[in-house]
N, C-alpha and C positions, 0 to 999 in steps of 0.2 A: 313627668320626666324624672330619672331617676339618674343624679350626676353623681360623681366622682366623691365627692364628700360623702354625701348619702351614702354608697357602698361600701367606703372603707369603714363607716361607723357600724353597718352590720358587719361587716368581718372580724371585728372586734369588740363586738357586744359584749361578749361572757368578761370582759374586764371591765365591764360599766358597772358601777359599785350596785346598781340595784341588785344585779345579778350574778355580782362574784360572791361564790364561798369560799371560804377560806379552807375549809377543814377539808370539802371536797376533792380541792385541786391540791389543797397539800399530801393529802393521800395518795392522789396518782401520781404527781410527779414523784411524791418517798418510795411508790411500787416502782416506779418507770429507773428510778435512780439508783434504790437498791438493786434491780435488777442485773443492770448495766455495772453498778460497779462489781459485783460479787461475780460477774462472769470475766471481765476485763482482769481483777485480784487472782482470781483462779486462772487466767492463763497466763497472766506473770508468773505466780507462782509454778506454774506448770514447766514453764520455759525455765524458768532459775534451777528447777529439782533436775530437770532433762539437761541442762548447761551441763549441772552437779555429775550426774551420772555416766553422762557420755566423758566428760573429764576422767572422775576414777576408772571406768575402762578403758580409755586413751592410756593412764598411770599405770594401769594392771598389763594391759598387752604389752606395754616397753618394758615393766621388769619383766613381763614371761621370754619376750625376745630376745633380753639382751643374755638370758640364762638358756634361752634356745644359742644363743651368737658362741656363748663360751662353750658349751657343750658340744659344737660341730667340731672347734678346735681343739678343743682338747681330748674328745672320745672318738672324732671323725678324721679329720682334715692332717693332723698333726701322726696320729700312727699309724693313718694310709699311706701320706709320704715317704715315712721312716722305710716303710715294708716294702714299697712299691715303685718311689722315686716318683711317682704322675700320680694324679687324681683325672681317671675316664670314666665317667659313670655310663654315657653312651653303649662303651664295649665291653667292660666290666663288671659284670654281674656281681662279684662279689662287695666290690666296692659300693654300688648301691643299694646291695643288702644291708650292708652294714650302716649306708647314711640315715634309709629306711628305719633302722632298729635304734641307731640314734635320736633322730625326732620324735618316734613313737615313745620311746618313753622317758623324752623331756616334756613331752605334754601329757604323758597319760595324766588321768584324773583332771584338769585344766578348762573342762566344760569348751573346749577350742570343738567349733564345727567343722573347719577347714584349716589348712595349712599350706601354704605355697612356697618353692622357694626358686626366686629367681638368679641370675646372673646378670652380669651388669650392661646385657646388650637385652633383657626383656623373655629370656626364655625359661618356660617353666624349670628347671631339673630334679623337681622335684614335688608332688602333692598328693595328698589324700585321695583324691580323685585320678586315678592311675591313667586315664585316658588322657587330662591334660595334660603331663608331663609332655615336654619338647614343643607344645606351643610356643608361641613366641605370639607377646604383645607388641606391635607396631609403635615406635615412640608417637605422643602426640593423640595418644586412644584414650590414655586413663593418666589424667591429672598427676594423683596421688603415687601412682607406679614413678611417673616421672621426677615426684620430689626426691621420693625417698632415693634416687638412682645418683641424685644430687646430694644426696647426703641429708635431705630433709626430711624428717617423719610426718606421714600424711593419715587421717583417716574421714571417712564417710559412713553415715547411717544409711543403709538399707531395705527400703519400704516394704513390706508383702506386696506381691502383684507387679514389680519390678523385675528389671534383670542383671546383675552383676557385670563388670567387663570382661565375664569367658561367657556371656552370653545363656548364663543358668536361672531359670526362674525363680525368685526370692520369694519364698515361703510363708519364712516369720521374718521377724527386725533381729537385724544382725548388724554390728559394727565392724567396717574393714579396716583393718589397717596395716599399713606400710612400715617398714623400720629397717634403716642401712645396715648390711654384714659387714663387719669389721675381720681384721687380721689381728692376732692377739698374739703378743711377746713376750714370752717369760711371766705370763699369767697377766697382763696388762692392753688391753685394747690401744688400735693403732686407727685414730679414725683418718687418719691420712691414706689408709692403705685400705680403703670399700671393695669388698669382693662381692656382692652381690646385696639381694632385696628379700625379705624374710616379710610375707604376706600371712595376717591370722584373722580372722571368721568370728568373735563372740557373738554369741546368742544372746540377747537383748530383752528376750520376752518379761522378762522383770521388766525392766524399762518403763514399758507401757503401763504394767500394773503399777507401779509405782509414782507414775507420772498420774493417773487416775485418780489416785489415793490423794495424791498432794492435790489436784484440784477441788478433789471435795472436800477434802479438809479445808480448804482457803476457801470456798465456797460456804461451810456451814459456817466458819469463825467468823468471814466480813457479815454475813446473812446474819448472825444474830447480833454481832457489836451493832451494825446496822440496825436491826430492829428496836435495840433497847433503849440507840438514842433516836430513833422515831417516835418511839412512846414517849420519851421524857420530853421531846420538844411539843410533840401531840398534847401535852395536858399542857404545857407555855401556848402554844399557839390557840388552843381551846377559850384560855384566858382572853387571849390579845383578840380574838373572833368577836366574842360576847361585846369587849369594848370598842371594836370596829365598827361593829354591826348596833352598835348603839348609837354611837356617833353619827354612822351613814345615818339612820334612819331620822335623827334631827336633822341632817342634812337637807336629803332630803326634803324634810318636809318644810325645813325654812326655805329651800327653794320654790317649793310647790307653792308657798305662800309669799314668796317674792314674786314669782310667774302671775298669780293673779293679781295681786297688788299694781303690776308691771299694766298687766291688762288692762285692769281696773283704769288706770290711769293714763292709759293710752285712750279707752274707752272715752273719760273726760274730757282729754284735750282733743282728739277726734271731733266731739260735739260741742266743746268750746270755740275751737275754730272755725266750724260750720258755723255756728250762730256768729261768732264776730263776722264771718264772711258776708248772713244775710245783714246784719245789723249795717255794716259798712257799704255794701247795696243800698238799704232804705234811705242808709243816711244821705250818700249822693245823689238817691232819687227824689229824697224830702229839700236838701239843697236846690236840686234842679226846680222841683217844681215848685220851690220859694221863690227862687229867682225867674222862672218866667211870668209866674203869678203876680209879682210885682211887673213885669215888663207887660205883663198881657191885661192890669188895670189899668197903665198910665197909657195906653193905645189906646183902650178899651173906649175910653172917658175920650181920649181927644178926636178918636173918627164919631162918638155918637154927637158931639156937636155940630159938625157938619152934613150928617145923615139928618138929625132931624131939622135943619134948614131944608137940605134939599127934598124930604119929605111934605113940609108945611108947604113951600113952591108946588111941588108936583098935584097934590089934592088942592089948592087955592085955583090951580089952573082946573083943574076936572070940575070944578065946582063953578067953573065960569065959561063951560064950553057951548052953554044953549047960548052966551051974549056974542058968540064969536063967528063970525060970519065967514067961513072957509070957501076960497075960489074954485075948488072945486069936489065934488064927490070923494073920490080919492083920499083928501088930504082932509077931509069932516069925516071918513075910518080911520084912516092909519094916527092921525093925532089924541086920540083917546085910548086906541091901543099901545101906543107908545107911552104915554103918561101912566096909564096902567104898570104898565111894565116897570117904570122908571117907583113905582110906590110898590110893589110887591117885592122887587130885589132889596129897594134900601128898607122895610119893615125883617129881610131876610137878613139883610150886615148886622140892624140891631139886636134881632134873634141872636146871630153869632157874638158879638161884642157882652151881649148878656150873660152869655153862656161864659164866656172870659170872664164877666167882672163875679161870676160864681163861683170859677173856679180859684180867683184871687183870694177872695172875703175866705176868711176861719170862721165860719157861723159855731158855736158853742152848741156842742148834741147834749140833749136834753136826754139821759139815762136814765131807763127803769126797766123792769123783769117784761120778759118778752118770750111768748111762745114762739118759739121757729118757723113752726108747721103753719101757726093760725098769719103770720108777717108773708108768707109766702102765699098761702090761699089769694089772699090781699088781694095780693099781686098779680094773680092769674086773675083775678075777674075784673081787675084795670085794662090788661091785654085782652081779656076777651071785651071789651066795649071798646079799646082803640083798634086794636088790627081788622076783628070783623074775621080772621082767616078760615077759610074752612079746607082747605088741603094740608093744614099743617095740625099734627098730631102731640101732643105733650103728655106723658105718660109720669105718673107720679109711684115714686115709692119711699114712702114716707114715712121715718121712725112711729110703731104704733104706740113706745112711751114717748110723754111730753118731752120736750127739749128745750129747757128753759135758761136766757141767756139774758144779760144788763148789755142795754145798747137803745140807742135811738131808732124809733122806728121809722121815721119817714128816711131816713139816709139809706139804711138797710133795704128796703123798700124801692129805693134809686138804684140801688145797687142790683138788688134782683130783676127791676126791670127791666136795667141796662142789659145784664146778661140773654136774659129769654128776646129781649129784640135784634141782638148780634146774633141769637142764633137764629130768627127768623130771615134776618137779612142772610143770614150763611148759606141757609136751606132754598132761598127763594120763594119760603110759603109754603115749598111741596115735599119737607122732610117731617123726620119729626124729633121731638125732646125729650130726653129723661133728668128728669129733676128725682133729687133722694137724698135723704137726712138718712144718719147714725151717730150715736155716742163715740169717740175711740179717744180711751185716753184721757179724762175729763175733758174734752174737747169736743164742738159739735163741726159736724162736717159738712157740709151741704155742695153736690155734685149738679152741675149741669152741662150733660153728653148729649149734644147734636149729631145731625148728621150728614152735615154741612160740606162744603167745598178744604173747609181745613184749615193748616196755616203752615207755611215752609216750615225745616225749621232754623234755618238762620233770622226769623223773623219772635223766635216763643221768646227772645231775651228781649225785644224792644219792645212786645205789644204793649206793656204798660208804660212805656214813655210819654210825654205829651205831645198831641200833633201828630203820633204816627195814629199809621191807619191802612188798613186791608184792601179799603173800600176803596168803589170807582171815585175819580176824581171829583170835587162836587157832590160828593154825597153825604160824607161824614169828615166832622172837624179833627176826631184826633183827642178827643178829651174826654171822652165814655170813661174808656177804661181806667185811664190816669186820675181820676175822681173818685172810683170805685176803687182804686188802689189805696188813696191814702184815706177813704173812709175806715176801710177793711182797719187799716194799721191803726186807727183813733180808735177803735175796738177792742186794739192787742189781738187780732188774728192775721191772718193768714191769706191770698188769695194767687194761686199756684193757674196754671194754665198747661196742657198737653197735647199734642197732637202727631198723629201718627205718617203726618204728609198729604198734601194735596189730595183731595177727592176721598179721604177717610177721616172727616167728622174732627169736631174739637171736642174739648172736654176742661171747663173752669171749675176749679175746685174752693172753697171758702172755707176756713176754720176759723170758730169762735172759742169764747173759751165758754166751758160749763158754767151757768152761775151757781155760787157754794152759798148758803147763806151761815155755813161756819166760816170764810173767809172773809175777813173784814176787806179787802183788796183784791181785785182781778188779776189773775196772773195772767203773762202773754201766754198764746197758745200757737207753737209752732218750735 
């Protein structure tokens, strides 16, 4: 499953010190940065020089205006009056001539594209373009028409592929602008007294070229001050890499060496724990079965004193049954059957009682070197003169080197033949058994896999208690295994039990330890 944590840490890998470069990412962000600023500086600057420029043409059109403004009055407007008492240009041809030959040559040479000139309700009366003349702009059309009619000077840049407000297709870039007609007195303008709106056309195409000009130039200047403090930090950060990337790499690797150290000793107390777990097991099962051992000698001893009364009774009377004169047939059977009976069950308590005062007594094992294989053979040809079985199968596979171990052999010996008769009782007689030795570990292993009726498994933690038991009632005491248990432990091995469930087979496992004849002391094995 792959959670939330886990994903954000690949999303942001390339910042995990094994894997950041420094010099790498500083390069791209210095390209991604210079880039951005040298185009960002270049159209500031672009827009500052274009501010500039629309500015002094804005200043250039008002002085050529206001020298167009004195010129209508003083060469137009002032000695058409005189001559004529009215200005009509409508019906008056000659007076238009004359406004005509006025304007044209207060702008000749002036680089002016156009020239309008309005009156103060919006109508042309006069332009470059002869067909406008007498249009009339609608107040509320054109912004700038509308200031300057107020007295404000207005202008706008106009784009190529645009249309002007008479509706003419813009070509190139042209700045329009608006500027109020005054009435002029005794040589002196009167801006209280606006006679009309004087509209002029400059061609721009500098402009562009020069806005151009100003971007690359602010483009190459940031682009190289830019580069040259890339370089100079580039050989600073080259430094500071080497000692990052020296530092990460002890980092690292003191982590790397913390992580196993971590492990290492996780590893230990992992398996210091297990062993206190079984150790604290044995101890409460060495408890237990100290103290029933002591409870199961002092029973032991006080029911054999009254078995063997009632023993000595029951054989005194069989011993005296030809002096006994019985009244009838009947009761000269059934009275020596009975007596029988009453000496075969108590020779059986004593059986049992015996078997307790065995498992009380600590007998002292008698230790010396012991082959595994040859302690086992033993033992199969004990069972083959006690069971007699012939439907039941035992199947050996048996280390072909020696497996030599310190231990007592008659105990071991109980032990193995406890085991092969649980599994004959398992089987019924009619399965069979794998006995098998290996080294693992200096340790000898020795397996016995039946293939038996089983064991729950709520029952694999109690087998080795004392008293419990599998078997039908009456059959078994309950002390097999608990005997082999604590031989096993007086060895320092091992004796494990598994089962896969009812109706599929057990499986007793036993671990000795190797004997070393370089170790002065047997170590446990498990």
């Amino acid at each position: 499953m792959i959670n939330k944590g886990s994903l954000n840490k690949s999303k942001f890998s390339v910042f995990h010190p094994e894997r950041f470069h420094l010099l790498l990412y500083y390069s791209i962000t210095s390209f991604i940065v210079i880039g951005i600023v040298s185009f960002l500086v270049g159209e500031i600057f672009s827009r500052i020089e274009k501010g500039d420029l629309i500015e002094r043409s804005e200043n250039y059109a008002e002085y050529i205006a206001t020298n167009i403004n004195h010129a209508l009055y003083e060469n137009f407007l002032s000695p058409t009056i005189k001559e004529y008492g009215y200005i009509d240009l409508d019906n008056n041809r000659d007076q238009f001539k004359d406004l005509v030959k006025v304007i044209k040559s207060s702008i000749y040479g002036l680089n002016l594209k156009k020239v309008y000139l309005f009156d103060m309700d919006g109508k042309i009366i006069y332009s470059t373009i002869s067909e406008h003349i007498g249009y009339v702009l609608e107040r509320g059309r054109n912004v700038q028409l509308d200031s300057a009619i107020k007295g404000r000077p207005a202008s706008t840049l106009q784009h190529p592929g645009t249309k002007d407000s008479k509706g003419v297709n813009v070509e190139e870039p042209l700045l329009e602008s608006y500027y109020p007609v005054y009435e002029y007195s005794d040589g002196n303008i009167r801006k209280e007294k606006q006679t009309g709106v004087l509209e002029i056309y400059q061609n721009m195409n500098d402009l562009e070229t020069q806005i151009k000009k100003v971007h690359g130039k602010a483009v190459i200047m940031i682009s190289s001050s830019m580069g040259i403090l890339f370089l100079i930090l580039l050989m600073i950060i080259k430094k500071a890499s080497e000692i990052i990337n020296s530092n990460t790499y002890q980092l690292i690797e003191a982590r790397n060496h913390l992580e196993e150290k971590i492990e290492e000793r996780t590893q230990q107390i992992k398996k210091t724990y297990k062993k206190l777990q079984e150790t604290q097991k044995r101890l409460n099962r060495s408890e237990k079965l100290a103290g029933i051992g002591t409870l199961a000698a002092g029973v032991a001893h006080e029911i054999n004193n009254p078995l063997a009364s009632v023993t000595s009774c029951a054989e005194g009377l069989l011993d005296r049954l030809n002096n006994i004169d019985f009244k009838t047939k009947d009761d000269s059977e059934v009275f020596p059957e009975y007596l029988k009976i009453i000496c075969d069950e108590t020779y059986r308590c004593k059986s049992i009682t015996s078997k307790l005062l065995d498992f009380s007594r600590r007998h002292e094992p008698i230790f010396k070197r012991l082959e595994i294989n040859r302690v086992i053979s033993d033992v199969l040809t004990m069972v083959g003169r006690q069971t007699g079985q012939k439907m039941f199968e035992i199947f050996l596979r048996l280390s072909p080197k020696p497996l030599i171990i310190f231990g007592d052999s008659n105990q071991l010996k109980q032990v193995f033949l406890n085991l092969i008769l649980n599994a004959i009782d398992a089987t019924k007689g009619e399965g069979h058994l794998t006995i098998s030795t290996q080294e693992i570990n200096d340790c000898i292993q020795i397996s016995f896999k039946d293939t038996g009726y089983g064991i729950k498994t709520e029952n694999l933690e109690k087998i080795f208690e004392p008293f419990f038991t599998t078997k039908e009632p009456g059959v078994g005491t309950g002390l097999g295994l608990s005997i082999c248990y604590g031989i096993i432990e007086e060895h320092k091995g091992e004796i494990h039990v598994a089962s896969a469930g009812i109706g599929r087979g057990s499986s007793f496992t036993v671990s000795l330890p190797l004997f070393n004849e370089k170790k002065t002391q047997t170590t446990f094995c498990g």
